[in-house]
C-alpha positions in Angstrom: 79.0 121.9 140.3 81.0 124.8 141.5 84.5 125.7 140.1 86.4 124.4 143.0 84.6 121.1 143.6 85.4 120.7 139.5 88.8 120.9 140.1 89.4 118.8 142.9 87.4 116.6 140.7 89.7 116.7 137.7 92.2 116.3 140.2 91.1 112.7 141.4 90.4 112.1 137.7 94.0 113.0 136.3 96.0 111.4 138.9 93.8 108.2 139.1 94.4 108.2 135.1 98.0 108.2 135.2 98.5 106.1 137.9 97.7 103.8 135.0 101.2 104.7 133.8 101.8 102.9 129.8 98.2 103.2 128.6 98.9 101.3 125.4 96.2 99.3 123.9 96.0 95.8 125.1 97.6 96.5 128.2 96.0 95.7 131.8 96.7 99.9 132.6 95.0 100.7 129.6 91.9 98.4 130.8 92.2 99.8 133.8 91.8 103.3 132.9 89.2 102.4 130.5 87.2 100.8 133.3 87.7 104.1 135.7 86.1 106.1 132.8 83.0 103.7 132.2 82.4 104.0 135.8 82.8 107.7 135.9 80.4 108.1 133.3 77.9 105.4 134.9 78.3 107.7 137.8 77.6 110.8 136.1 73.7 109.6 134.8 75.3 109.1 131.3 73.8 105.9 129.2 77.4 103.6 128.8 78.7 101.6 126.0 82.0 99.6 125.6 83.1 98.9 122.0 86.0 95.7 121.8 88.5 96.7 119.4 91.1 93.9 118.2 94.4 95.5 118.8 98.2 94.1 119.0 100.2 94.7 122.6 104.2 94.7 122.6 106.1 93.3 125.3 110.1 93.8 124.9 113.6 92.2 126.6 116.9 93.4 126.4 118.9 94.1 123.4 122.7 94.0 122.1 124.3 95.5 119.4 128.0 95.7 118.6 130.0 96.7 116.0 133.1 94.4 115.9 133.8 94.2 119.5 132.6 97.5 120.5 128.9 97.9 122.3 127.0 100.0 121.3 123.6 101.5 123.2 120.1 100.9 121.1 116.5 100.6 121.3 114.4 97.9 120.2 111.8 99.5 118.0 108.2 99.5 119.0 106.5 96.2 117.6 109.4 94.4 116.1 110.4 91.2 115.7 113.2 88.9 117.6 116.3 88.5 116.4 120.0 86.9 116.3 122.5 88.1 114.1 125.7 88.5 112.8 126.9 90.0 109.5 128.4 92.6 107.4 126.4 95.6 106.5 125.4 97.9 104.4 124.4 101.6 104.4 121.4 104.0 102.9 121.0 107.6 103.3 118.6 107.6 100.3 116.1 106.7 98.4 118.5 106.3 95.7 120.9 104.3 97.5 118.1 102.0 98.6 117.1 101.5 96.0 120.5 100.1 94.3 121.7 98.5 97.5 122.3 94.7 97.8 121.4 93.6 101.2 120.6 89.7 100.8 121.8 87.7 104.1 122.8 91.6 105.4 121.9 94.2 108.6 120.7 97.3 106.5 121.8 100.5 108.0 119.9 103.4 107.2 120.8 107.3 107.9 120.5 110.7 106.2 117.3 111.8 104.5 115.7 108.3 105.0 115.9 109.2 108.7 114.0 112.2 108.9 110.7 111.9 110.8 109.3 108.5 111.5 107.7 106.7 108.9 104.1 106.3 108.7 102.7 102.7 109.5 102.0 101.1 105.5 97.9 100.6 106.4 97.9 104.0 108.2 94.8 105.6 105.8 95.0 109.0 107.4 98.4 109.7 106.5 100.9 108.1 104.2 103.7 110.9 102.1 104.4 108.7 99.0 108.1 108.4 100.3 107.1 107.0 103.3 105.4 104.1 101.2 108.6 104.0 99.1 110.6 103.0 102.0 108.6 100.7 103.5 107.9 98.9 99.9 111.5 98.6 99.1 112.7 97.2 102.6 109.9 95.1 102.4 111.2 93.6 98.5 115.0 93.8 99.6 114.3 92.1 103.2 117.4 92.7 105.0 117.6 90.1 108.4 117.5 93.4 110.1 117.5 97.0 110.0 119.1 99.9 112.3 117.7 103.2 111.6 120.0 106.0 112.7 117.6 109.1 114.1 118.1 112.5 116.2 114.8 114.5 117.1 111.5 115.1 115.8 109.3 116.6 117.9 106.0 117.3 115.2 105.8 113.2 114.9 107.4 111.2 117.7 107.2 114.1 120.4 110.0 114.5 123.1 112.0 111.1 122.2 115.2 111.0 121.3 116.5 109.2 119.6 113.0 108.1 117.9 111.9 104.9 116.2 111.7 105.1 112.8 109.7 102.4 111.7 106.4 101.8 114.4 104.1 99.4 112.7 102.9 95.7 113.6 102.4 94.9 109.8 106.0 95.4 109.2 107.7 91.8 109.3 111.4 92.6 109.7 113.6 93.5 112.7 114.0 97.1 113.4 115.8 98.9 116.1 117.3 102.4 116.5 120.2 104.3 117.8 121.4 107.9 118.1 123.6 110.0 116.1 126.5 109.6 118.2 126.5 105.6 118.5 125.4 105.8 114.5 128.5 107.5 113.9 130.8 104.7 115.4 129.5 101.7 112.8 129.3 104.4 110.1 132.9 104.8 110.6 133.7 100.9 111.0 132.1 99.5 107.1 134.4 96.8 107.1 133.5 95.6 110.9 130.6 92.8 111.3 127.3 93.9 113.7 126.2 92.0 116.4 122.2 91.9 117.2 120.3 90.5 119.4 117.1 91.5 120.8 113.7 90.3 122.5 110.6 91.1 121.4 107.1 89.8 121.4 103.8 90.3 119.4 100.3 89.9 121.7 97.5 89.8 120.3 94.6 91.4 122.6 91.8 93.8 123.3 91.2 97.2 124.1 87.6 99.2 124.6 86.6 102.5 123.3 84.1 103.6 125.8 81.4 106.5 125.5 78.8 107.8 127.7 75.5 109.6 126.1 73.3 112.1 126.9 70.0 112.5 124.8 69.0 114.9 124.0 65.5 116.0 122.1 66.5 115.5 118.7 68.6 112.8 116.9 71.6 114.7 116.1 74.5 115.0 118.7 77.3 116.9 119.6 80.6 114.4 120.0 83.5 115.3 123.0 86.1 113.0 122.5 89.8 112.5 123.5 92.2 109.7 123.1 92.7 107.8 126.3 95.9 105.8 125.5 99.7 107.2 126.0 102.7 105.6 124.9 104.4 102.7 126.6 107.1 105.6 128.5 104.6 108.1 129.9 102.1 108.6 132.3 100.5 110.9 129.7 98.7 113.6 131.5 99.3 116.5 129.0 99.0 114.0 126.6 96.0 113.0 126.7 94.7 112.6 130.6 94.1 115.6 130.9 91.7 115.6 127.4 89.9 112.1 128.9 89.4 114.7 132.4 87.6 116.9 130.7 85.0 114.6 129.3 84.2 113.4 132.9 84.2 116.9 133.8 81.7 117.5 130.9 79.7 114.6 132.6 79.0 116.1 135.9 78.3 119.3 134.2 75.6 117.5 132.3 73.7 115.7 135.3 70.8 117.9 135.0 71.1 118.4 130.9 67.7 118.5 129.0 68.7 120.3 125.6 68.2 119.8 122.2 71.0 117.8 121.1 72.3 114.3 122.4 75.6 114.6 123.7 78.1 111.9 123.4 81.5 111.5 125.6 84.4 109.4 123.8 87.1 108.0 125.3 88.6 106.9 121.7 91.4 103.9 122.3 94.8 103.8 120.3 95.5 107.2 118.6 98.9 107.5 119.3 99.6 104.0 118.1 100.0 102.5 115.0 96.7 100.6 113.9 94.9 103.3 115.2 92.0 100.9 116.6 89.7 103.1 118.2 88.9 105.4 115.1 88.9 102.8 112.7 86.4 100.8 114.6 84.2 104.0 115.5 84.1 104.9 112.1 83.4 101.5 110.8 80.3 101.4 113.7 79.1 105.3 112.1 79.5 104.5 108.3 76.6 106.6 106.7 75.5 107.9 109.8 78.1 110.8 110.0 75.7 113.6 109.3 73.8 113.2 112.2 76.9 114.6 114.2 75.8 118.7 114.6 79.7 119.3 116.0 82.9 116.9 117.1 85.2 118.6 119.9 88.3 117.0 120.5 90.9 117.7 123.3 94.4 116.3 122.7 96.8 118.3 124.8 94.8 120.6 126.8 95.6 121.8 130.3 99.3 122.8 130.2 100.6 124.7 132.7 101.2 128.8 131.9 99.8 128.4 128.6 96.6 129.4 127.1 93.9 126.9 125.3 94.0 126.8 121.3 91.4 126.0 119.5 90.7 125.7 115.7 88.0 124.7 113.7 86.9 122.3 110.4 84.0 122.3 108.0 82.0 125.0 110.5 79.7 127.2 108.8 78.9 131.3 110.0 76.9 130.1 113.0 79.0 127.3 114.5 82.0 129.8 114.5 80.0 132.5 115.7 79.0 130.0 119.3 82.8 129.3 119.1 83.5 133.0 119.3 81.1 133.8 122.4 82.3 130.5 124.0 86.5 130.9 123.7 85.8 135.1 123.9 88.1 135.4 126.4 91.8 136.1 124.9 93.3 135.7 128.0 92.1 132.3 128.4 91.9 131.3 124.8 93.4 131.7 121.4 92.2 130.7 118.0 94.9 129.4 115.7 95.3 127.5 112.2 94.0 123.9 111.2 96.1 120.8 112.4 95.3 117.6 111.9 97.2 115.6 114.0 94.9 114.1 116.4 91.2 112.1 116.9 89.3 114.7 114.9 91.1 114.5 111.8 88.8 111.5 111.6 85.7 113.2 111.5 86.8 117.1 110.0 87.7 114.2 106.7 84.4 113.2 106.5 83.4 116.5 106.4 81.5 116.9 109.7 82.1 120.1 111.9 84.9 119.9 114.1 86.8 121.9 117.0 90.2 120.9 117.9 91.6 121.9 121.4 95.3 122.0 122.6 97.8 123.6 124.9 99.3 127.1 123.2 102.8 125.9 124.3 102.3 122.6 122.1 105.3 123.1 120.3 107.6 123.0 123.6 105.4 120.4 125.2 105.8 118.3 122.3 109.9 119.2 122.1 109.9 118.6 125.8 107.8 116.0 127.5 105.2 114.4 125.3 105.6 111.1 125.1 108.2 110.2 127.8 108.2 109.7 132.1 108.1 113.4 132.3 104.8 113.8 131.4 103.3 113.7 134.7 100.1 115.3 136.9 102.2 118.1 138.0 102.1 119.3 134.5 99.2 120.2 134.2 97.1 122.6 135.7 93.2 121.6 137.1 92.1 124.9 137.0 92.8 125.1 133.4 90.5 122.3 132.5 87.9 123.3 134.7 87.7 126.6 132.9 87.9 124.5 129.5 84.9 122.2 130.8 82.6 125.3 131.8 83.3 126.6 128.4 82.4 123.7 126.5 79.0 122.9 128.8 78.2 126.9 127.7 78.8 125.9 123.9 76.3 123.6 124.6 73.5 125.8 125.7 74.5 127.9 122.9 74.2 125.6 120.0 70.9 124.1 122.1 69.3 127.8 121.2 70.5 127.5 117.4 68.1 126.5 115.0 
């Protein structure tokens, strides 16, 4: 396939991707784009499978919150339970001062250091900071009838919102919403007003799919492309991660005629910018013991912004897997190498100690400050010709580590 018909390709791909806009797991979008990859695959030559995962969707209504008479704007956070109420309440900005704070029959306020960065979900096994537990353990033994988490920004964990939700999880059990500085400000300054809340939200239990296409190869162990394919509930996601899912069906047509030494496996993982993380769990669960069959993992989370270069970094890899990295991201106009991260589907695999390449965008950090994870988001964001280049790099890695003994 010829670099021009690869991009018009990727083209089709990306905007057929987000036009299944709110990708979240359980959803009928996120089916939908699930079902567009298995076909693309099928399409390709590739051998298909579709792995169910249990996962937990989140429809929500409006909400209203006021302090005395005086409305305030909030958000309903992401997986929380309904509510009615009206009370007095009280304020944290601490661990301390949740600690020693009465809330029984109370809305719990919380601010300040508490308020930081969003708190990890409390059966998240990847990452959990000891405070975070804290926090989550002691709102979970004082159970206030609701809490209202005061937040500003945080790009390196919630991306481009802001206000963010600082509690995301569908095993937490109490009502939780979230407001800005500004509104926070107005029932900080009112302690001896009552808050009005009232909000709809609903739990649904459903399914999602990881799907993966394979290419054997003449020996059993594989090489493993994989992206996320879910974006939050506000995005179309085409930085983040269309443009990553793109690429493995680019990968696929570039395979069509592939008769190398290792089998190559495409994964469309489901659910890595949600909570339960579904997709990784369950793929993990499906490969215990069987991890060291895996020669390399190469996973693309960001990849494809426009006017910015492709990063990559590397875990576990020996001399000769960075040396094939070298010759296949040689190009320093095109490519730059860069420090560790974690914070995406190959964290899974580089902590089992398999050899892994993570990709992104070089201008991460104002992607992330600026559109991830909101409606702005969108195809035009990201440059075709930038993938296609990506995708002809990664088909050469191939051939490379195919010569490797």
């Amino acid at each position: 396939m010829i670099y021009n018909d690869l991009q018009e390709q990727l083209l089709r791909d990306l905007s057929e991707l987000c036009a299944a806009a709110h990708r979240h797991p359980g959803s009928q979008n996120n089916r939908r784009a699930t079902d567009y990859v298995r076909r693309r695959l099928a399409g390709a030559g590739c051998e298909v499978q579709t792995t169910p995962l249990d996962c937990l969707d989140w429809e929500y209504g409006e909400i209203v919150l006021r302090v005395g008479n005086e409305p305030l704007a909030a958000f309903i956070g992401p997986y929380s339970e309904s509510c009615q109420i009206r009370s007095r309440f009280q304020t944290a900005a601490s661990l301390g001062e949740l600690a020693a704070v009465e809330v029984s029959d109370q809305i719990l306020v919380l601010y300040g250091d508490l308020c930081q960065e969003q708190l990890a979900a409390k059966n998240f096994v990847f990452y959990n900071p000891l405070l975070h537990q804290q926090i989550i353990a002691l709102l979970e033994q004082k159970h206030p009838w609701a809490v209202i988490a005061i937040t500003g920004c945080n790009p390196a964990t919630t991306g481009a919102l802001c206000p963010f939700p600082l509690i995301e999880d569908g095993d937490f059990h109490i009502p939780s919403a979230y407001v800005s500085e500004r509104e926070g400000a107005i029932i900080l300054a009112h302690p001896e007003e009552e808050l009005y809340l009232s909000m709809e939200s609903r739990r649904i239990p459903s399914r999602a799919y990881n799907v993966s296409g394979s290419r054997r190869g003449r020996c059993p162990e594989r090489l493993v492309f994989c992206a996320h394919i879910d974006s939050k509930k506000s995005t179309p996601g085409a930085v983040d991660n269309a443009g990553g899912v793109c690429l493995l069906l680019a990968l696929a047509d570039l395979l069509q005629s592939y008769t190398g030494k290792y089998t190559i496996e495409l994964l469309a993982i489901n659910g890595e910018d949600y909570y339960a993380y579904p997709g990784g769990m369950r793929y993990l669960a499906d490969h215990a013991g069987q991890m060291e069959q895996i020669r390399l993992v190469v996973n693309s989370d960001g990849v494809g912004a426009r006017g910015s270069r492709t990063t990559y970094c590397s875990f576990n890899a020996g001399e000769q897997i960075s040396s094939v990295l070298e010759s296949a991201f040689h190009d320093e106009n095109r490519y730059l190498l860069t420090e560790p991260w974690y914070q995406s589907d190959h964290a899974m695999f580089a902590l089992q100690g398999v050899p892994a390449v993570a990709l992104t965008t070089e201008a991460f950090s104002q992607v992330w400050a600026t559109i991830a994870h909101t409606e702005k988001d969108t195809v035009d964001q990201v440059d075709t010709g930038i993938l296609a280049g990506v995708a002809l790099s990664l088909r050469e890695l191939i051939d490379t580590l195919s010569q490797t003994r």
